[in-house]
Every structure is written in C-alpha cells, then in structure tokens.
C-alpha positions in Angstrom: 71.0 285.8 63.0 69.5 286.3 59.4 68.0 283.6 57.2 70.1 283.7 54.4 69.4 280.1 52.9 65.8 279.1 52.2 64.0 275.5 52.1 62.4 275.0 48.7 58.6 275.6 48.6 58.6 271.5 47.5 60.9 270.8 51.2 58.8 273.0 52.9 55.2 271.9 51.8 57.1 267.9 53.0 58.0 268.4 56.2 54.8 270.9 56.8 52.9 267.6 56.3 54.9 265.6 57.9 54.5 268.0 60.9 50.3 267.4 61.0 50.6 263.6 60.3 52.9 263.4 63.5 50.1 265.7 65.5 47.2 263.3 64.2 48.7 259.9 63.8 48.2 259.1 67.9 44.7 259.7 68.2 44.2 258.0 64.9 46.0 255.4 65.8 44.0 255.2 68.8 40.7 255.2 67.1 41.4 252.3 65.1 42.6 250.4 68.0 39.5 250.7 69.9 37.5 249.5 67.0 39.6 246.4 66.8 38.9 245.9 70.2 35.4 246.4 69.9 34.7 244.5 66.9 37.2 241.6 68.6 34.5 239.2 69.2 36.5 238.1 72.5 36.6 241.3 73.9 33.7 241.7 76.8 31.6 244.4 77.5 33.2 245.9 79.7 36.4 245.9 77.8 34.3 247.1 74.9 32.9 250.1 76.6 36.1 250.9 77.4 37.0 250.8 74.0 34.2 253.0 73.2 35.2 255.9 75.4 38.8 255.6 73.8 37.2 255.9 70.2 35.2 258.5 71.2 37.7 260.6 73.1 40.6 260.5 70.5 37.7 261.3 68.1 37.5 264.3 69.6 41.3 264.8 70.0 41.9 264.1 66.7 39.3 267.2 65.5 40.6 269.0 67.3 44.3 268.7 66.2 43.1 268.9 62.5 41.0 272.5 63.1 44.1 273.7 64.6 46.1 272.3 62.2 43.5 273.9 59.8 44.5 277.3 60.0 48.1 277.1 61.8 49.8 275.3 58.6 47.0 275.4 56.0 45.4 277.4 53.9 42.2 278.7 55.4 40.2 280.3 53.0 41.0 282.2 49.7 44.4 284.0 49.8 44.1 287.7 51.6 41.0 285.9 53.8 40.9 287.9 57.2 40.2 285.0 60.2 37.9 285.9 63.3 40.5 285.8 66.3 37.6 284.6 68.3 37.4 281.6 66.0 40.9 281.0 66.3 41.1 281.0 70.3 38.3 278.7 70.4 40.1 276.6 68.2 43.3 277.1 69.8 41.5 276.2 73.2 40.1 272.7 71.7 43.8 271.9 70.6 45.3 272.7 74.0 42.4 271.0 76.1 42.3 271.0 79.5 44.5 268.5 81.4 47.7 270.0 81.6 47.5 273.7 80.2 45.4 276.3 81.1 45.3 278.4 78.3 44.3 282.7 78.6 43.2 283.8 75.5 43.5 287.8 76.0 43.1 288.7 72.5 40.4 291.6 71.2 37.4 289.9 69.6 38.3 291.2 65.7 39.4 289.7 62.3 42.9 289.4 61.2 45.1 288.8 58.6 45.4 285.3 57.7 48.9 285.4 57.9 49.3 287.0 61.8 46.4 284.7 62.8 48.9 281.6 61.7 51.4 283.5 62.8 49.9 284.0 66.4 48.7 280.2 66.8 52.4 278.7 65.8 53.9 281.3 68.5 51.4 279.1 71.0 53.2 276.1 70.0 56.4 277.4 70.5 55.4 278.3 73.9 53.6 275.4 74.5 57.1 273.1 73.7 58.9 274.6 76.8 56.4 273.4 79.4 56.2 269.9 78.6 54.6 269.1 82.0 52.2 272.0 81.9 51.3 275.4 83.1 49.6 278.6 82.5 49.9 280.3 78.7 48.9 283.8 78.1 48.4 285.1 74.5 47.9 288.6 74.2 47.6 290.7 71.1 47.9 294.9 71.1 47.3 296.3 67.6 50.6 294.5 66.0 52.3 293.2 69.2 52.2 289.7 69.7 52.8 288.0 72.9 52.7 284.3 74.1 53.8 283.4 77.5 54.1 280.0 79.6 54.9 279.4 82.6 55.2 275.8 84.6 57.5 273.5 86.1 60.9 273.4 84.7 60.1 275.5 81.8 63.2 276.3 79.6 63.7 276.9 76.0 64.8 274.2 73.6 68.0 274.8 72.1 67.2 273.0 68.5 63.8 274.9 67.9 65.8 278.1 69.4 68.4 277.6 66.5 65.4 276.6 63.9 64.0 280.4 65.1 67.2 282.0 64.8 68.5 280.7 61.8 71.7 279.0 62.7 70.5 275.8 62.3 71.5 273.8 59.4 68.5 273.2 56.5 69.1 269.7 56.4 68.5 269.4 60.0 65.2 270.5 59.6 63.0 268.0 60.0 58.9 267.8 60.8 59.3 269.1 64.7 62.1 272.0 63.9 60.1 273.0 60.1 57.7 274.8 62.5 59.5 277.5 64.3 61.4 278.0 61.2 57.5 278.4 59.4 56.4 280.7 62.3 59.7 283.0 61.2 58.4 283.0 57.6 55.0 284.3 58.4 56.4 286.8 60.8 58.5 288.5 58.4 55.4 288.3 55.6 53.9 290.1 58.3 56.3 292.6 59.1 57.2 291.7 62.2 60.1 290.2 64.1 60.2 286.9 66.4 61.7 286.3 69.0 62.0 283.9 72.2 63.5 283.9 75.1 63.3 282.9 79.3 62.0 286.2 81.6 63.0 286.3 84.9 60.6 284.6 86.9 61.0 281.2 84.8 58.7 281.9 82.0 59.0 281.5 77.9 58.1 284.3 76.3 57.3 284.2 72.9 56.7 287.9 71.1 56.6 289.2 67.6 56.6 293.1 67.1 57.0 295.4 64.4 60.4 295.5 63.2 60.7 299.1 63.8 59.5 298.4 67.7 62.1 295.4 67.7 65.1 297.9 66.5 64.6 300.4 69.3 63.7 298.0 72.0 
C-alpha cells in the first residue's frame, strides 16, 4: 500500500523528538536518581557505591542512545555528507550492547550516503522490535541491498509498526514509537529503494530494502 497522505514536516520533526526523548529519558532518569542517592546524606557507602555504578552505567547507556540517535534521526553533518559505515556499526553496536542481542555487523568498510546510512540503522530498529527478549541480528549490505535480520525466542512482527511501514495506518495514530517505521519508509524512497518486512520461514524478521526495480521483479 502507497503513502498517499503525508505528516507535516512541523508533525514530523514532534514526534521525531518525542521518539529520542523516550530512548533517553530512562537512563537519564536513572542518572539523576543515583545522584540523589549519593548526595542523600543518609545513604551509606555501600548504598552509595551502588549508586555510583548506576550513574556511571546509564552514563554510558545514555551516550550511547544519543550517538545512535545522532545519525538515525538527526542530521549528521552538512546535507549530502557521506557517513563511514564502520562508524555507524560501532555506533550501532554501543546502542544495542551486549546483554540481550548479539549483533553481526556484515557490512563493507566504505562511506555512504547519509540518507541509506539512516536508512540502514532504523531498519535495525525495526528488527530489533520483534525480538523483545533477544537474539541474533545480522545486517548485511551488497552495493544497494539492504538486509537486517533477527532471530530469537518468539520473534513475530508487530502489527501497528507493520501498518506504520505499509501505509495503512491512520496519521493521527502516529505517535513517537510508530513515527519511526513510517521515517525509515521516507528515507527509503529518498533513496530509491523499497522497504519491506516480513517473517522467513525459520522464525526470523527480516527487514530488507532493495532497489525498486529489484523489488518489482522479485
């Protein structure tokens, strides 16, 4: 199904920064509860030191969010910039950590396009939303196809970011967790290229954007 209907570049830009403040306002949150704690002058030492590790880890986590956020929703350098894909994996790789997602960053060691850089980062998202306990993720690039995959226990698709991808989903329903597959759609077709999503066979979401030519004859 084709876009027909558009947000406003104002709606948009709103619910795009809505979208980061929701990815940064945990460990932010949890930075400046550790420093009440610490500066609490009840609190123990051990209870402080505790509170130091929690500072200092969602210091980190927070960083790391905002790089990512950096270059999948923001500007990134002058328009036309070209962005290192090695930069972007280890950024991408900082974002996803290393708890519940192993992530395999296949992708040739090369600048890009701004826009398929963004473009490739938000199709880890996607992909990262249908394993909500964890898994493997693959991102592979070959010249102009784009593949993310993940794979983990009950992986599925969701049906509202689905319908945010496809277009069927209503604009006012669009809100700071749906604006991003319906963002990841935009920059696809400013690339050239056509998104889509779907379940393989062995339980996996696969996330791909290809030339629309490729996508016609596939």
């Amino acid at each position: 199904m084709t876009i027909t209907t558009r947000l406003s570049d104002l709606d948009l830009a709103s619910l795009l920064c809505s979208r980061v403040c929701h990815d940064v306002i945990s460990p932010v949150g949890a930075i400046a509860n550790g420093l009440e704690l610490m500066d609490d002058p009840e609190t123990d030492a051990e209870m402080k030191k505790t509170a130091f590790e929690m500072v200092k880890s969602s210091a980190l986590t927070a960083t790391a969010k905002l790089k990512f956020c950096r270059i999948a929703f923001g500007a990134s350098g002058s328009a036309g910039a070209l962005i290192d894909m090695s930069e972007a994996g280890e950024v991408a790789k900082g974002f996803v950590g290393h708890d519940k997602v192993l992530l395999e960053w296949n992708v040739p060691r090369e600048n890009r396009a701004k826009q398929e850089v963004k473009l490739l980062l938000n199709m880890l998202l996607m992909a990262l939303a249908g394993i909500p306990r964890g898994g493997v993720v693959k991102v592979a690039v070959d010249g102009r196809h784009f593949s993310v995959s993940a794979k983990g226990e009950r992986a599925k698709i969701n049906e509202a970011l689905a319908s945010a991808l496809d277009g069927s989903v209503e604009l006012t329903s669009l809100d700071a967790r749906l604006v991003q597959p319906y963002y990841a759609r935009l920059l696809a077709e400013a690339s050239g290229l056509k998104l889509s999503m779907h379940m393989a066979a062995d339980d996996t979401v696969e996330v791909k954007a290809l030339p629309i030519a490729a996508q016609a004859a596939a």
